[in-house]
C-alpha angles and dihedrals in degrees: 000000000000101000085170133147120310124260115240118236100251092048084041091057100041082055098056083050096052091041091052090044094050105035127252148195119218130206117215121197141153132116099257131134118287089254094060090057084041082060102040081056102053082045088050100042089060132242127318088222082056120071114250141181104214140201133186118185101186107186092157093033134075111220089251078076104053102086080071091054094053126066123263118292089008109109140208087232092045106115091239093055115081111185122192119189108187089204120154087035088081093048084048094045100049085046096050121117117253096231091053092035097111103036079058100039097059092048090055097056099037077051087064099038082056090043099049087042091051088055100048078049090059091039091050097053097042090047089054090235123315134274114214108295104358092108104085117199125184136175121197099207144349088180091085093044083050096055093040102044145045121265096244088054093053096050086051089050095041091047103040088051094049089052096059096046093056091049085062093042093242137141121245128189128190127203119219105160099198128105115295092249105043116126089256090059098043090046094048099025086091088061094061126075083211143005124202115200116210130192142150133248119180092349102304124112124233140176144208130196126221134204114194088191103074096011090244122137133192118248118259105281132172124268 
């Protein structure tokens, strides 16, 4: 993966705006504790002072869980927050027989893309349309669709929903907690306007951006 220049500050800043104004969707990846990707998403998903509309896809968690993935004071039951547990897909998946496991497969996850996307639709209209940024996508995770589905079936899923997300001017970010430069990152990572790495050194968490356009990267800075 792109281990490039840096990006000076000034360049670094003008391409979040841009990013914010156009719409983006964001890959997140890095072998850290499962804290340290509950806090990148409550940073990702704004702050609680700003509106926001709000979207959790939980496909490894169960929604007793979702209060650690949203910024503080905002709440799973709040009318700008849509949470969608895909629960009982990972029992049915595991239990699927092999002969009928992609057929199945392939319904399942085209069953969350719909579901997220329905979602985006409500908050849309409740919200009276979007300003830039204010759509807030996470999913947490794609580790458990990568190990599920085929790889054709993720990228569908991962560019259909980021579609979708850009057409609304919002921001998405994906979880994939494995090494940046794992197969599943470099065959995804194209998909994605930006990737941030995370990792942790002496126990503190830190994180890098990446921008596969021009192969530059941040400097390590803390979370």
């Amino acid at each position: 993966m792109n281990n490039g220049p840096d990006v000076p500050p000034a360049e670094f800043t003008d391409r979040l705006q841009t990013l914010k104004q156009r719409g983006c969707n964001i890959l997140v990846t890095g072998t850290v504790s499962e804290e340290v990707s509950q806090r990148m998403t409550r940073k990702l998903l704004g702050e609680p002072e700003n509106p926001r509309a709000r979207i959790l896809a939980l496909t490894d968690q169960d929604r007793e869980d979702a209060p650690d993935l949203l910024p503080d004071s905002v709440a799973p039951s709040d009318e700008s927050v849509s949470v969608v547990d895909v629960g009982g897909t990972r029992s049915a998946t595991a239990t699927s027989p092999p002969e009928a496991g992609a057929a199945w497969h392939r319904d399942g996850i085209d069953e969350l893309r719909k579901r997220v996307c329905d979602a985006i639709a409500t908050a849309k209209i409740s919200q009276s349309g979007f300003e830039p940024a204010q759509l807030r996508v996470s999913v947490f995770t794609l580790s458990s669709l990568v190990n599920q589905y085929d790889p054709a079936a993720i990228e569908q899923f991962v560019s259909a929903l980021g579609d979708h997300v850009r057409g609304a001017r919002g921001m998405a970010h994906f979880h994939l907690p494995v090494a940046d430069d794992a197969e599943a990152v470099r065959r995804l990572a194209p998909l994605f306007d930006v990737r941030i790495e995370l990792r942790e050194t002496n126990g503190l968490p830190e994180q890098r951006w990446h921008f596969p356009d021009r192969d530059v990267s941040t400097s390590w800075v803390g979370l």
